[in-house]
N, CA, C and O atoms as CSV, one atom per row, in Angstrom:
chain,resi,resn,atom,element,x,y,z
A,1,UNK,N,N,42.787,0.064,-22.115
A,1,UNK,CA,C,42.041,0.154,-20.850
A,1,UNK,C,C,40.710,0.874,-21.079
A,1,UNK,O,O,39.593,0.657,-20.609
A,2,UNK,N,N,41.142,1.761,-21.910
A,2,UNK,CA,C,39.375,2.442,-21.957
A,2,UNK,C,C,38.629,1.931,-22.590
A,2,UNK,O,O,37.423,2.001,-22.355
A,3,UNK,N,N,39.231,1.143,-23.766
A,3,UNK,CA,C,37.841,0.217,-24.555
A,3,UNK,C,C,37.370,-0.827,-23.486
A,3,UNK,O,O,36.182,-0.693,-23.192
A,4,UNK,N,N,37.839,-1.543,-23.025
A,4,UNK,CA,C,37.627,-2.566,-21.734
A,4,UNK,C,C,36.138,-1.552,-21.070
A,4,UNK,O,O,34.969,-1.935,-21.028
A,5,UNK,N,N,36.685,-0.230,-20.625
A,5,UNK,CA,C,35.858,0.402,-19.669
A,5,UNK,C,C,34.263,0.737,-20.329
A,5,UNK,O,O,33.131,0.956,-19.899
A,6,UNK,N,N,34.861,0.638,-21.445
A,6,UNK,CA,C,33.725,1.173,-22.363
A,6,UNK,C,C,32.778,0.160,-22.884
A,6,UNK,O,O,31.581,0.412,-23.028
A,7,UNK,N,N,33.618,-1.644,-23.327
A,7,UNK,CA,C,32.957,-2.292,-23.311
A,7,UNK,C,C,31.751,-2.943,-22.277
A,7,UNK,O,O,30.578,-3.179,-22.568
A,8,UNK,N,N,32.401,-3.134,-21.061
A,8,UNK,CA,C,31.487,-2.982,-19.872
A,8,UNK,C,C,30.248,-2.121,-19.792
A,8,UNK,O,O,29.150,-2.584,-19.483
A,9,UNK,N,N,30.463,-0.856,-20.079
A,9,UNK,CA,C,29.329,-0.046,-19.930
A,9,UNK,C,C,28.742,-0.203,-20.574
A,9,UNK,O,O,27.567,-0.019,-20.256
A,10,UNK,N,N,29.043,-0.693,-22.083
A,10,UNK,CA,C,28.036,-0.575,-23.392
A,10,UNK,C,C,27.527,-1.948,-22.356
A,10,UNK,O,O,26.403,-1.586,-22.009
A,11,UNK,N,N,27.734,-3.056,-21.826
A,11,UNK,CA,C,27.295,-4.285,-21.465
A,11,UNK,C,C,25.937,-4.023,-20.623
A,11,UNK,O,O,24.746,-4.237,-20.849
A,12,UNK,N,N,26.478,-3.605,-19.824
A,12,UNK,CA,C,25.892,-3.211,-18.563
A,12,UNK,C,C,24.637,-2.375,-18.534
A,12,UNK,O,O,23.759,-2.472,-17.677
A,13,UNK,N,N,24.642,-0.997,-20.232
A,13,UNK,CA,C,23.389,-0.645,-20.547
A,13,UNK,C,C,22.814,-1.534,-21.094
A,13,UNK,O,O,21.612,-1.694,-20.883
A,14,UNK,N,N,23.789,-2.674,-22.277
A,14,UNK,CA,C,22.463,-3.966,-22.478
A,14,UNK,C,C,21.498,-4.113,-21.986
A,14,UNK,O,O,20.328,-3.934,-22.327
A,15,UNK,N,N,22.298,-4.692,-20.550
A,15,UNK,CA,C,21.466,-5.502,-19.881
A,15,UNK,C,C,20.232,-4.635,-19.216
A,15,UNK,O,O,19.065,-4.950,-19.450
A,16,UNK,N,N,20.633,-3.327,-18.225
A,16,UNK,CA,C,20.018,-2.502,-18.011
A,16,UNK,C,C,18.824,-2.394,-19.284
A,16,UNK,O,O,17.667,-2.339,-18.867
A,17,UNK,N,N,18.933,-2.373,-20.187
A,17,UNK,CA,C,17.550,-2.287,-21.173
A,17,UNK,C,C,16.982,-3.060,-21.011
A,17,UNK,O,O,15.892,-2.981,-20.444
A,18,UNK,N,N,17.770,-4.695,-21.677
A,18,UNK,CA,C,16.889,-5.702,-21.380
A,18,UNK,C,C,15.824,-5.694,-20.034
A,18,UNK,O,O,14.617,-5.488,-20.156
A,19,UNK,N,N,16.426,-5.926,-18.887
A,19,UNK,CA,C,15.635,-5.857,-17.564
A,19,UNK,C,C,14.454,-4.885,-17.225
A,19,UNK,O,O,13.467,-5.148,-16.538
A,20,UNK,N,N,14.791,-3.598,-17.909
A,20,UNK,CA,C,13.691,-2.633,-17.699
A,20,UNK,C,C,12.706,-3.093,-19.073
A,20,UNK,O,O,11.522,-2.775,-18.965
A,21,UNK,N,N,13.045,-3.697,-20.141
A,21,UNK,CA,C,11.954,-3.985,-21.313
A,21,UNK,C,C,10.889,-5.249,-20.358
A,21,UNK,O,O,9.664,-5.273,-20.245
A,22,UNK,N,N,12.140,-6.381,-19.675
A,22,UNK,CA,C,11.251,-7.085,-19.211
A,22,UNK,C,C,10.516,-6.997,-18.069
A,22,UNK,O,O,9.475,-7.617,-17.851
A,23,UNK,N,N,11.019,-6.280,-17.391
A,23,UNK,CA,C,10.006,-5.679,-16.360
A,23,UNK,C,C,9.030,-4.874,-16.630
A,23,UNK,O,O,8.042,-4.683,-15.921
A,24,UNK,N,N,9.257,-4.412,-17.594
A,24,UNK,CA,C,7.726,-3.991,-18.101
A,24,UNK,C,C,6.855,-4.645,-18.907
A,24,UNK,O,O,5.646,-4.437,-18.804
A,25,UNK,N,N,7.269,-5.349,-19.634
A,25,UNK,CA,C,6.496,-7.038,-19.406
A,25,UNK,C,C,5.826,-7.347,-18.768
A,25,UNK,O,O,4.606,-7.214,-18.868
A,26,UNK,N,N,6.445,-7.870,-17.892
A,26,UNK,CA,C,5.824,-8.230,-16.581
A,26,UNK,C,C,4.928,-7.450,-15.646
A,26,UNK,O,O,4.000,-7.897,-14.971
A,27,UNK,N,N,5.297,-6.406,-15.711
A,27,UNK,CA,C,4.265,-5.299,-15.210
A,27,UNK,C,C,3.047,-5.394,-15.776
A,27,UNK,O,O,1.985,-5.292,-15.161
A,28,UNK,N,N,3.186,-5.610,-17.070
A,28,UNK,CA,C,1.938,-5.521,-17.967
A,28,UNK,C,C,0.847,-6.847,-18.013
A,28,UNK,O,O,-0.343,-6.733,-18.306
A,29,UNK,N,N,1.552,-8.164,-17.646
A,29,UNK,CA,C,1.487,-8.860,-17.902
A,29,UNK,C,C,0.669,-9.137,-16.230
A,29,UNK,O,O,-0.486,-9.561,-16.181
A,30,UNK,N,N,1.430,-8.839,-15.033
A,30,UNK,CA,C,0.869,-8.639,-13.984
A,30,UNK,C,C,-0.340,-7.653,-13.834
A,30,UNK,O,O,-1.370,-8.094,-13.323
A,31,UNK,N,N,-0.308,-6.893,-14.072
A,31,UNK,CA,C,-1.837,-5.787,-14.229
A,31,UNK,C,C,-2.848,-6.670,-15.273
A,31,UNK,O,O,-3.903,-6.059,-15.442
A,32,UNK,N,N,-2.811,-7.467,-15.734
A,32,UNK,CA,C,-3.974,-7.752,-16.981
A,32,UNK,C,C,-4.484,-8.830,-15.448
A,32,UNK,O,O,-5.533,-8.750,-14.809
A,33,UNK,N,N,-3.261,-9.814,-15.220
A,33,UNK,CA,C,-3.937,-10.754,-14.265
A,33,UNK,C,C,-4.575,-9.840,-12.841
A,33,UNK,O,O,-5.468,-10.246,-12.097
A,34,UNK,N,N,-4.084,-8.959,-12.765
A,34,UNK,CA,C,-4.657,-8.222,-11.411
A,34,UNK,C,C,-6.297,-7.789,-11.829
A,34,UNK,O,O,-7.317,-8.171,-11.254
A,35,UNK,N,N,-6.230,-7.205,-12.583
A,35,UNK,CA,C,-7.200,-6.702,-13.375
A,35,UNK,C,C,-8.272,-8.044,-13.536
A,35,UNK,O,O,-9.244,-7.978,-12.785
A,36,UNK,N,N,-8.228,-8.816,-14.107
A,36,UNK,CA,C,-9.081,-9.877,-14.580
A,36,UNK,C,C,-9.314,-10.512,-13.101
A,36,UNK,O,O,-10.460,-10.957,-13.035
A,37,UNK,N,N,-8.518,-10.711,-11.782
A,37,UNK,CA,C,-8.551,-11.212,-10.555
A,37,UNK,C,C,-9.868,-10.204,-9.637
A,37,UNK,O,O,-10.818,-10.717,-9.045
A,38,UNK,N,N,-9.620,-8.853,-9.723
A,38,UNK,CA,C,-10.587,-7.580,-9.687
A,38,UNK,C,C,-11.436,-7.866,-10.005
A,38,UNK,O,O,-12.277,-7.819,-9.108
A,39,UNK,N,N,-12.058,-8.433,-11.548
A,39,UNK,CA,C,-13.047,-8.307,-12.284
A,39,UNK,C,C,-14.242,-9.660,-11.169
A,39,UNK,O,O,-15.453,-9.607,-10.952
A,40,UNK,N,N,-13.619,-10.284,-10.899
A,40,UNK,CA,C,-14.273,-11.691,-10.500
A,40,UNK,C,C,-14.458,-11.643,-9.195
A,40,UNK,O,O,-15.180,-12.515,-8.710
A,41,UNK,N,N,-13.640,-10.245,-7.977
A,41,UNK,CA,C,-13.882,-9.917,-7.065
A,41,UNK,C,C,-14.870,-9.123,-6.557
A,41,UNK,O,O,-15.433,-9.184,-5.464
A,42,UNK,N,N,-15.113,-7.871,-8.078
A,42,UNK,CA,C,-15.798,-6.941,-7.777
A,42,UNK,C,C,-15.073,-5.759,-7.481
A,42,UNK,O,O,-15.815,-4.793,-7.308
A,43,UNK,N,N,-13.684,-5.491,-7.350
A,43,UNK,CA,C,-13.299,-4.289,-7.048
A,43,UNK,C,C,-11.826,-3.752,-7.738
A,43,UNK,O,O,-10.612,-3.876,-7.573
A,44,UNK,N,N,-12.563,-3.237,-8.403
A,44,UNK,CA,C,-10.973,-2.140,-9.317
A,44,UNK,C,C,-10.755,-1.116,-8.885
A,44,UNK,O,O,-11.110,-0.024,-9.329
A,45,UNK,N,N,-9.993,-1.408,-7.739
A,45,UNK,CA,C,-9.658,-0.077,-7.236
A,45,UNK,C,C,-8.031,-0.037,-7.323
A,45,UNK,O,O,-7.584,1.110,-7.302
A,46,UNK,N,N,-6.986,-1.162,-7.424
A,46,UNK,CA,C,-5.529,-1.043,-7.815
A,46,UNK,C,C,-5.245,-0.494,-8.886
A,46,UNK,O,O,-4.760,0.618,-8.681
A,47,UNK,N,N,-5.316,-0.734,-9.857
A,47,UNK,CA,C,-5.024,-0.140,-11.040
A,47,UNK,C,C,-5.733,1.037,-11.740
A,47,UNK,O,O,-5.290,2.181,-11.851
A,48,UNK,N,N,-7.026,0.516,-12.238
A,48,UNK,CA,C,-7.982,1.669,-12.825
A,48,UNK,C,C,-8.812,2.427,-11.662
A,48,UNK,O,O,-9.682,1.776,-11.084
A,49,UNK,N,N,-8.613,3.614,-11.337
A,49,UNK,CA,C,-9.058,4.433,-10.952
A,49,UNK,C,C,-10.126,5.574,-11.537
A,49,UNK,O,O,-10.026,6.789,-11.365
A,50,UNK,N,N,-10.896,5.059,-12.079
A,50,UNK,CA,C,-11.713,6.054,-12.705
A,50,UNK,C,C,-12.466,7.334,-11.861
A,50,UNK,O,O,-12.179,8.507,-11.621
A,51,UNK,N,N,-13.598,6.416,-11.556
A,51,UNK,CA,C,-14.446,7.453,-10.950
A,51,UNK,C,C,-15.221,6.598,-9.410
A,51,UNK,O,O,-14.683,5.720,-8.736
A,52,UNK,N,N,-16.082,6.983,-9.276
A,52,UNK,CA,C,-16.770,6.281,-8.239
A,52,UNK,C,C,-18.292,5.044,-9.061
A,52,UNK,O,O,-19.028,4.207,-8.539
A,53,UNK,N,N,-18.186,5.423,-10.127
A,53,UNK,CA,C,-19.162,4.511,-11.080
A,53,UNK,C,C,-18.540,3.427,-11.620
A,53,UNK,O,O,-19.179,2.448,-12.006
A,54,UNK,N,N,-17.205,3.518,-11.692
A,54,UNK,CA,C,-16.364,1.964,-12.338
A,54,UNK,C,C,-15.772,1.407,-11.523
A,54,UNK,O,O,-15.168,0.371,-11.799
C-alpha cells in the first residue's frame, strides 16, 4: 500500500514539474509575443517597466 502511495506522488510531482516547466514556456514564449505586439503599438508598459524614457 505505501509503494502504491508513493508511486502516485512520485507521479503526480512528474507531472507537477512538467506543467510548471511548460508553463513557463509559455510564459516566455507569451511575453516575447506581447513584447514584439508593444513594440508595433508603441507602448511597453506590461512587461518592461523601466523608467519613463523606455
Amino acid at each position: 500500500m505505501f509503494l502504491v502511495v508513493l508511486n502516485i506522488f512520485i507521479e503526480l510531482l512528474y507531472v507537477g514539474v512538467c506543467l510548471l516547466c511548460f508553463q513557463h514556456l509559455m510564459i516566455e514564449k507569451g511575453s516575447l509575443w506581447e513584447s514584439a505586439a508593444e513594440t508595433t503599438d508603441g507602448q511597453k508598459s506590461t512587461m518592461k517597466q523601466y523608467g519613463p524614457g523606455e
